[in-house]
C-alpha positions in Angstrom: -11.3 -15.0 -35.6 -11.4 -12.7 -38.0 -14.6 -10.9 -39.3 -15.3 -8.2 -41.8 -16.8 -5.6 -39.4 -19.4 -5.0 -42.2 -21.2 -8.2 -40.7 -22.1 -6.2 -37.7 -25.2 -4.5 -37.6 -25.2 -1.0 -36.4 -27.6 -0.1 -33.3 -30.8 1.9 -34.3 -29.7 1.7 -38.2 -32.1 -0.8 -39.3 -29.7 -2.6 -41.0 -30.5 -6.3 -41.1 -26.7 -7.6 -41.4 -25.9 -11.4 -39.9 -24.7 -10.9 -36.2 -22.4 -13.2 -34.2 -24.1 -13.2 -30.6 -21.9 -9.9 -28.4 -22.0 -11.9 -25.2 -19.5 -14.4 -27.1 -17.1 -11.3 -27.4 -17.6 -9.8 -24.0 -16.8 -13.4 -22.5 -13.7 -13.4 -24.7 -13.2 -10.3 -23.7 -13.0 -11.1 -19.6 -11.0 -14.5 -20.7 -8.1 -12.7 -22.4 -7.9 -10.3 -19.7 -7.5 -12.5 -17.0 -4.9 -14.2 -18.7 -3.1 -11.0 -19.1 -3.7 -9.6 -15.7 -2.9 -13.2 -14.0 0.4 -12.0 -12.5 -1.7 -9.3 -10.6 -4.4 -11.6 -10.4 -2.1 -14.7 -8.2 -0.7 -11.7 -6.5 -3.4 -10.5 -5.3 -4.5 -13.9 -4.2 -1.8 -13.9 -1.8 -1.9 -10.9 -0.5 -5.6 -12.1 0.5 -4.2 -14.2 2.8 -2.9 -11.9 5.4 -5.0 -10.7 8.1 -4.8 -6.5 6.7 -6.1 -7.8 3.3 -8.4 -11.2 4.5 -11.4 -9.5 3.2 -10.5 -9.0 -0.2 -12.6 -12.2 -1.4 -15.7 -10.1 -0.5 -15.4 -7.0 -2.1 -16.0 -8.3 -5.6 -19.1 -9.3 -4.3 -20.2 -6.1 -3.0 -19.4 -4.4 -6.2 -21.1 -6.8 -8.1 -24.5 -5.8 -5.6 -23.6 -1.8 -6.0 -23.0 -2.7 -9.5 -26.7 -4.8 -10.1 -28.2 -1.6 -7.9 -27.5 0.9 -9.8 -28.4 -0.9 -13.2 -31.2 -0.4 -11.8 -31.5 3.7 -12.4 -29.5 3.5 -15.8 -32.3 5.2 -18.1 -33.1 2.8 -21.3 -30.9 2.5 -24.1 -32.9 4.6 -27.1 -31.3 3.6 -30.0 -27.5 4.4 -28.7 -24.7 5.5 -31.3 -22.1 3.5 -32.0 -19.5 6.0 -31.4 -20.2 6.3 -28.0 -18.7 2.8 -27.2 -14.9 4.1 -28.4 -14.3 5.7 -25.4 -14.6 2.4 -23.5 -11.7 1.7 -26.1 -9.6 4.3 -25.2 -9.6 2.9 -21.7 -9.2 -0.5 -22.4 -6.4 0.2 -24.6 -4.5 2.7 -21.6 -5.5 -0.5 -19.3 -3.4 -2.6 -21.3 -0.9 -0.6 -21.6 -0.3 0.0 -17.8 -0.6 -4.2 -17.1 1.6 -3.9 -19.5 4.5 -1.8 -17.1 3.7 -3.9 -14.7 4.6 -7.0 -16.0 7.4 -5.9 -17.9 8.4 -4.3 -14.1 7.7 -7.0 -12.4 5.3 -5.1 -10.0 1.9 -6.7 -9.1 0.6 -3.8 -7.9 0.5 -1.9 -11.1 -0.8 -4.9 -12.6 -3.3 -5.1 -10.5 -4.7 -1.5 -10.7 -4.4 -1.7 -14.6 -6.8 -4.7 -14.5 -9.7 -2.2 -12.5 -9.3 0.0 -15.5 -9.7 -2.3 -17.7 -13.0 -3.9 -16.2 -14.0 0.3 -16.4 -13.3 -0.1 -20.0 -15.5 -3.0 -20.7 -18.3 -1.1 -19.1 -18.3 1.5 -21.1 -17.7 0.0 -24.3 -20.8 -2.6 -23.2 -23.0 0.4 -22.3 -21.4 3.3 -24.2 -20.0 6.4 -22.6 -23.3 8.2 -21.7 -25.0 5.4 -19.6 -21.6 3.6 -18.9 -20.2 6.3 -17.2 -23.0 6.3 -14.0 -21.7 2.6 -13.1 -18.1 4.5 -12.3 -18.8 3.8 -8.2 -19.4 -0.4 -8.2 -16.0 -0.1 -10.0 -13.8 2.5 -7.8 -14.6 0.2 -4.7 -12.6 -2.8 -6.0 -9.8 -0.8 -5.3 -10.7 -1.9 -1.5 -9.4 -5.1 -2.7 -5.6 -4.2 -3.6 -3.1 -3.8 -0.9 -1.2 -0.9 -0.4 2.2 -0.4 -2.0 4.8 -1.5 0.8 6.2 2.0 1.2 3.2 3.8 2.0 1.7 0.8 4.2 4.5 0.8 6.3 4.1 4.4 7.1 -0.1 4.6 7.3 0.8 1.4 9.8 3.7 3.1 11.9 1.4 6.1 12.1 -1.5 4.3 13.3 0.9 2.3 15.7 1.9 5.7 16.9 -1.3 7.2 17.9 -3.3 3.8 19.0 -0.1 3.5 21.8 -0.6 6.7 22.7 -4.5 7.1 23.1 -4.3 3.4 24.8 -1.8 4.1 27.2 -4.1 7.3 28.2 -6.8 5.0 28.9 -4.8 2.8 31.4 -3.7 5.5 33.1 -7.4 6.4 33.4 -7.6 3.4 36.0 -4.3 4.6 38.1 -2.5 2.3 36.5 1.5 3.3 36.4 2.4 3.0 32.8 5.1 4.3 30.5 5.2 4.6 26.4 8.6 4.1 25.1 7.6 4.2 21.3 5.1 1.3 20.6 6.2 -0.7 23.5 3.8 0.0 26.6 5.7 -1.0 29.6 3.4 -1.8 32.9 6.8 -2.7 34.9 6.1 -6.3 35.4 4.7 -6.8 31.6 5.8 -5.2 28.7 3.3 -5.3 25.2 4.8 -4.4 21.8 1.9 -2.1 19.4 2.7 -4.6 16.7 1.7 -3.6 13.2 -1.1 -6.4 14.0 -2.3 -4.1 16.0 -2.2 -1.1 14.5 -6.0 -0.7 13.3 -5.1 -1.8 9.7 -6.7 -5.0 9.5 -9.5 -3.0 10.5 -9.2 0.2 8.7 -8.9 -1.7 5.0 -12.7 -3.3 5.6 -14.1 -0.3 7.5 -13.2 1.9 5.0 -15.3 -0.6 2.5 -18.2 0.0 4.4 -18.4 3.5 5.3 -17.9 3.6 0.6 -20.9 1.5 0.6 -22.8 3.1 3.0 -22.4 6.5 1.6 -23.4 5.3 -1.4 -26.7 3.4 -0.9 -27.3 6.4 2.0 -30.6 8.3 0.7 -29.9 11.7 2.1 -27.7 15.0 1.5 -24.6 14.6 0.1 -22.6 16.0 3.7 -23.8 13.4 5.2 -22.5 10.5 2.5 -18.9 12.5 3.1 -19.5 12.8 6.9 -20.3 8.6 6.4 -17.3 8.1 4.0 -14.8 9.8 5.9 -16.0 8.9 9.8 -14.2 5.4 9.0 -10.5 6.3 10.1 -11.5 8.2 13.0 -13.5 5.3 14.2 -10.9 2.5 13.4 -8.3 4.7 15.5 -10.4 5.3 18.1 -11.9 1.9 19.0 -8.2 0.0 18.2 -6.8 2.1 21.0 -9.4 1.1 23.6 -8.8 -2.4 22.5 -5.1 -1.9 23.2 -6.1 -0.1 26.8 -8.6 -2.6 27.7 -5.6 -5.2 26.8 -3.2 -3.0 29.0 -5.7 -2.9 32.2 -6.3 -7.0 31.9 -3.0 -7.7 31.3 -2.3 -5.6 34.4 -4.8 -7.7 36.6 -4.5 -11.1 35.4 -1.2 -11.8 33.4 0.1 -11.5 30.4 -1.7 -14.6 28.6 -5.0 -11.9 28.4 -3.1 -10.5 25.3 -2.3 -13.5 23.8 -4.0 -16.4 21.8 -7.7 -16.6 21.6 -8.3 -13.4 23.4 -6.6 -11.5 21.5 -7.8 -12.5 18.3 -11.8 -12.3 20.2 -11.4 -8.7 21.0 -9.7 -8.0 17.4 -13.4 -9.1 16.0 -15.3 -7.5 18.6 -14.0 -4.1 17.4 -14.3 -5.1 14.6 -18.1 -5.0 14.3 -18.1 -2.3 16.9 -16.9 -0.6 14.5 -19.9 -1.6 11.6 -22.6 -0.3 14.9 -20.7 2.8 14.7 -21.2 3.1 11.5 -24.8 1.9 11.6 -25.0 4.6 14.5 -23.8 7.5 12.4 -26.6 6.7 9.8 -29.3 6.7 12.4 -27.9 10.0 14.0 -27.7 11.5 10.5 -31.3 10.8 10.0 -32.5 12.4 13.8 -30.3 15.5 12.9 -32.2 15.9 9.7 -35.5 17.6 9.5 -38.2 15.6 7.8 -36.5 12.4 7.8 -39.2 10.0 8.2 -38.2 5.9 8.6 -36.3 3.2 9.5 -32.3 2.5 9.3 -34.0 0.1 6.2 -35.3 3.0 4.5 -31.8 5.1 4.9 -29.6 2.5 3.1 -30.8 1.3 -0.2 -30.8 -2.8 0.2 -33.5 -3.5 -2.1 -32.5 -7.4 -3.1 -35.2 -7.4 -5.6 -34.6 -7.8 -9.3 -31.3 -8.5 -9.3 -31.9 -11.4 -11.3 -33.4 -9.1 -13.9 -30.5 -7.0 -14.0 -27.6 -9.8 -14.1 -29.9 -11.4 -17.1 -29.0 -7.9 -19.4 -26.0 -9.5 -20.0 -27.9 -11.6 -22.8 -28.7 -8.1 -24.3 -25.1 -6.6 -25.1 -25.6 -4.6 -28.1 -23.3 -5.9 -30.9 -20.5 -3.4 -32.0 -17.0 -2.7 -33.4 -16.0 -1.2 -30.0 -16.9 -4.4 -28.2 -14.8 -7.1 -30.7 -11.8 -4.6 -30.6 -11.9 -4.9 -27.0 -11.9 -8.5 -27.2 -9.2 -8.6 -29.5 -7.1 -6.2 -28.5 -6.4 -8.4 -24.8 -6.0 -11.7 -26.5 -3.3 -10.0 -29.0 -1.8 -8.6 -25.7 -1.6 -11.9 -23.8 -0.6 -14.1 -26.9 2.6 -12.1 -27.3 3.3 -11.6 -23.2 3.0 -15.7 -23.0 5.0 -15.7 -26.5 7.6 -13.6 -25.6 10.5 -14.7 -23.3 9.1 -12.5 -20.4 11.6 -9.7 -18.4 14.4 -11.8 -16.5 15.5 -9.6 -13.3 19.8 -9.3 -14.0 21.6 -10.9 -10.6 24.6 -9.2 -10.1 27.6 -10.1 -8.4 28.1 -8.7 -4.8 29.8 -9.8 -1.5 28.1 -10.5 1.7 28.1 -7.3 3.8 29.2 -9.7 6.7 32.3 -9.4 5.2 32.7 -5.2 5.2 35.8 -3.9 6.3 36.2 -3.9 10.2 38.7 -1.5 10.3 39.8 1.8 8.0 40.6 5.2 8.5 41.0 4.6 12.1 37.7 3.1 12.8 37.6 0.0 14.1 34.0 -1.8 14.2 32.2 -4.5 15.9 29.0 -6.5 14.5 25.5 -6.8 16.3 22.2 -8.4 14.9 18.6 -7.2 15.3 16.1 -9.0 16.9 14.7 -11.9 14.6 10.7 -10.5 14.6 12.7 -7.1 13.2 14.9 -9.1 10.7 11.2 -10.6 9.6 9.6 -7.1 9.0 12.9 -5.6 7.5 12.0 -8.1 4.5 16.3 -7.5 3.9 18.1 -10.3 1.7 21.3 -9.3 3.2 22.1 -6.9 6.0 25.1 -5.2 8.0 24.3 -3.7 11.9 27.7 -2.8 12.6 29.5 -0.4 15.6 32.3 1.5 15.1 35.2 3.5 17.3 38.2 5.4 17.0 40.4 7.1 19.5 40.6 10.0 17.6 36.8 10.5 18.1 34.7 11.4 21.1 31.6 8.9 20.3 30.8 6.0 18.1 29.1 5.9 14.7 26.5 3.6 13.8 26.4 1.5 11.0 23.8 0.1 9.0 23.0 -1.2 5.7 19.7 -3.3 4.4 20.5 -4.6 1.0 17.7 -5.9 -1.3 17.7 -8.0 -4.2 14.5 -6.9 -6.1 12.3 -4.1 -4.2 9.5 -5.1 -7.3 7.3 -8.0 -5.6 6.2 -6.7 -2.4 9.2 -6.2 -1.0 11.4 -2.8 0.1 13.3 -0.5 2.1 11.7 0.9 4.8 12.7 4.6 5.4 13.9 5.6 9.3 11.5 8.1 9.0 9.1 5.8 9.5 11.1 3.5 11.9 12.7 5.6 13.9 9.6 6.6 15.8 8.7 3.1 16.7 11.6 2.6 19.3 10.9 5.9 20.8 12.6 8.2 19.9 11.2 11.6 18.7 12.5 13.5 15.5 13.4 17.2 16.3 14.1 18.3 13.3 14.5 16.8 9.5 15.9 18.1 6.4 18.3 17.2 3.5 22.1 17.9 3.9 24.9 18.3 1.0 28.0 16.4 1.8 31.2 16.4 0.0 34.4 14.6 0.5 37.7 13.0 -1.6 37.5 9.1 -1.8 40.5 7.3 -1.7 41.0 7.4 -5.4 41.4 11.4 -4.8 38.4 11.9 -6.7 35.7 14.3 -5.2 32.5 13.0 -4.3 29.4 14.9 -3.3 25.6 13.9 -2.9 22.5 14.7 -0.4 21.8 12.9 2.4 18.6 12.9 4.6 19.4 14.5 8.2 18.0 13.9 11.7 18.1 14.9 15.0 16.0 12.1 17.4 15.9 12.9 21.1 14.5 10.2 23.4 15.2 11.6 27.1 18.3 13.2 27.2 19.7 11.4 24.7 20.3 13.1 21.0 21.7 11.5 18.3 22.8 12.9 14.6 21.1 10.2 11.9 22.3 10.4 8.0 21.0 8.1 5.7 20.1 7.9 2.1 19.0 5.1 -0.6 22.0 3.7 -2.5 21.9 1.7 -5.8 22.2 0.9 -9.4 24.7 4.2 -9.6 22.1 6.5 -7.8 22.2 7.9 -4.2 18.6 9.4 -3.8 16.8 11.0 -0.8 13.6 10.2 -1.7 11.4 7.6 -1.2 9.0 8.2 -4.4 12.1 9.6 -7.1 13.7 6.2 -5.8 10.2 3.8 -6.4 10.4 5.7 -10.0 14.1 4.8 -10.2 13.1 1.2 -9.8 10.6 1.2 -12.1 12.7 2.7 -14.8 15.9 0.8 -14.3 13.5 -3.0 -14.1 12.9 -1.9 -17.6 16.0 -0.4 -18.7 18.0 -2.5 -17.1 16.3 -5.5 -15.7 17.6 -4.4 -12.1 15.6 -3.3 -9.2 18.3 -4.3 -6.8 18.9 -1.4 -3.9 20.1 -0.8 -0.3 19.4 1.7 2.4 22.4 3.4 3.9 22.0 4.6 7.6 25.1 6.0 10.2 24.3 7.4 13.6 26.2 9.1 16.4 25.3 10.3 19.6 25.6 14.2 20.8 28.0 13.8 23.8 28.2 16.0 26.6 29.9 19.5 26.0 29.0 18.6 22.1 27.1 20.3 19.7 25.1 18.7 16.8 28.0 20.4 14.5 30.4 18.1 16.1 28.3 15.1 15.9 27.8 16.5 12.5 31.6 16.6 11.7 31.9 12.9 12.9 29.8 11.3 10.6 31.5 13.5 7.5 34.7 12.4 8.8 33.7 8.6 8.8 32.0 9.0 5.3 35.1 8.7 3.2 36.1 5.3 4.1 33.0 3.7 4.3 31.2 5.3 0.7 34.6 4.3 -0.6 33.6 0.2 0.0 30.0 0.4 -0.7 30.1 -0.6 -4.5 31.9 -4.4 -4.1 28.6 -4.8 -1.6 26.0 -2.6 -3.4 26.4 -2.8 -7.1 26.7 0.1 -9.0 
């Protein structure tokens, strides 16, 4: 494999040196790199196969079209310099390096994203930085194909949940129709229908969002009106996904539950789907009347011009040979030879009881277990988990218990913050800020750490919620410093294992939220005090 670089002709020099054909590199090139990205690469496969991310399989395709059109206005190559491919080496090499953490981490989706860069790099060092860089758009838009990283789907989903319920139930009531919103559950009195995250727009939103990129770029017209295009997607998606839900609510309301079931359901998901391309297909011809001049068809607006495209994928066949190009192939297969060579990160199991068995009774309290609903127990994603009630006669009010342990949080799955659950079963945060507590264990040593505060109202009702993310010797408040935690410590310490750590109480009557307050610090000994035998230090 190895060759004296001398062999290689330079471009423009007139050098007459033997040269091994490029397009034997560049294929090596893409081989080595899919063998190195493949644990993205099966990853991603899967995540293809739920309904948010089903059409990931086409947007490779459209980027290969954006990609062919604008090949099209590259100016001609005039005797290019052969430093101008190294930057593409530069990004290669920072590509490799980043599948790199994710493999070693055990996370897809870094994998994943490091595999887009390194497709970037190839361009350039193919077509050198001053014409490689204008191909930067067919790229970015394969990122349309990656899911989101669970932490901030869960949240964009909730949100959407959020605001669908309420714009749909305002269309019910639109028809007289007596309806009530208790979080994402619309309640018609004789029916009840739960916003599931199936129905929070996403499956929708991920596509939409494909097309309003595509159609701002192939749009020929000022550049407001490729951002109006670009950006009109999420208002659209919300918007049409909440009449769905209200024209679900009203027949649902006529005719019986079954019209938001099955077939139906699944009809009217497609039919806003592609109510949603017209819109878009809408904007474009509104752009146009709105615009002075504009002279045309909806054809002559978007840039679909099929022709040539043969012509352009052919260039392949006319890669300029150079240094930058073998070191790119080289530099993957040396990468994926010593991953597949190397024993590979093993994630450390450590030894743990069954939070089924935490203590009932200490300090006074005395608790009683409860379960969540099995569709919750699904979307929690928890290997182990404790819903647990507690009393004490010393106390005016009960304190909540609950704890979602997790054995990796590196491969899709994760703790989902109340912040963002919370909401969904109605009840409305008040207010929301980080709280110091501090206490002596039962070993008489001090202990002191932040907790994330709440106050939720839903009614009348009020309730005091502490919770924070416990693990691995950390107790952290934050959702991001705790997804770099488990980064870190995958590598450090071949752990990602973590739980989330949640008490509640309610504000009685004659109480104040310093009393509820108190409660919870006075239940907090006892409990931190038995966390480590179930979430290892």
């Amino acid at each position: 494999m190895s060759v004296p670089f001398e062999k290689f002709q330079r471009v423009g020099s007139g050098d007459s040196g033997v040269s091994l054909a490029p397009a034997f590199w560049f294929i090596c090139a893409i081989a080595a790199g899919i063998a190195f990205f493949w644990y993205g690469i099966v990853s991603l496969g899967q995540a293809w196969q739920t309904p948010e991310y089903s059409h990931g399989p086409l947007i490779p395709i459209i980027s290969g079209f954006l990609f062919l059109q604008e090949m099209r206005h590259l100016p001609p190559r005039r005797g290019a310099i052969t430093d101008q491919w190294w930057p593409g080496v530069s990004v290669v090499t920072a590509a490799l390096l980043v599948g790199l953490l994710g493999n070693l981490t055990q996370i897809p989706d870094i994998v994943t994203y490091g595999m887009i860069l390194y497709l970037w790099g190839l361009v350039l060092v193919v077509n050198g930085w001053t014409r490689g860089r204008m191909l930067w758009p067919s790229i970015l838009h394969l990122v349309f194909m990656l899911p989101l990283p669970q932490f901030i789907y869960w949240k964009v989903s909730i949100y959407l949940q959020t605001v669908s319920s309420e714009i749909g139930v305002w269309l019910i009531m639109l028809f007289d129709i007596p309806v009530f919103l208790d979080g994402n559950i619309i309640d018609l009195g004789v029916y009840k229908l739960h916003v599931a995250e199936a129905c929070s727009g996403l499956r929708y939103l991920f596509p939409i969002m494909s097309f309003s990129y595509v159609f701002a770029l192939l749009y020929r017209g000022p550049m407001w009106h490729k951002a109006v295009l670009l950006l009109s997607c999420v208002p659209i998606t919300v918007l049409l996904n909440s009449f769905r839900i209200g024209v679900i609510g009203v027949l649902v309301n006529s005719y019986g539950i079954g019209h938001a079931e099955g077939f139906l359901h699944m009809f009217e998901g497609w039919v806003i789907f592609l109510a949603c391309v017209l819109l878009l297909i809408g904007l474009v011809v509104c752009l146009r009347l709105l615009t002075r001049g504009s002279k045309g068809s909806i054809a002559d607006a978007i840039e679909l011009d099929f022709n040539g495209a043969g012509t352009q994928l052919a260039k392949i066949q006319t890669i300029v040979p150079s240094r930058a190009l073998i070191v790119s192939a080289i530099l993957p297969m040396i990468c994926a030879t010593a991953w597949y060579a190397s024993p590979g990160a093993q994630s450390v199991t450590v030894e743990r009881a069954q939070l089924v068995a935490f203590s009932r009774s200490f300090d006074g309290w005395s608790g009683s277990l409860s379960f969540v609903e099995p569709e919750i127990e699904v979307v929690l994603g928890a290997d182990d988990y404790l819903s647990a009630h507690y009393e004490s006669k010393q106390e005016n009010g009960p304190v909540g218990l609950f704890i979602a342990y997790y054995d990796s949080q590196t491969e899709g799955s994760g703790i989902h913050s109340p912040e963002v659950c919370l909401p969904v079963g109605g009840w409305e945060v008040s207010t929301w800020s980080q709280k110091p507590v501090s206490f002596t264990d039962s070993a008489g040593s001090q202990v002191s750490f932040d907790v994330n505060r709440a106050v939720i109202q839903k009614g009348l009702a009020q309730q005091v919620v502490y919770y924070w993310l416990e693990g691995r010797g950390r107790r952290l408040t934050s959702d991001y410093v705790a997804k770099a935690y488990t980064v870190l410590d995958q590598i450090t310490m071949s752990r990602s294992d973590g739980a989330l750590v949640r008490i509640i109480t309610p504000i009685g009557a004659g109480e104040t939220e310093a009393d509820a307050d108190a409660r919870l610090q006075r239940f907090l000994p006892g409990m931190v005090s038995r966390l480590p035998e179930f979430v290892p230090q």
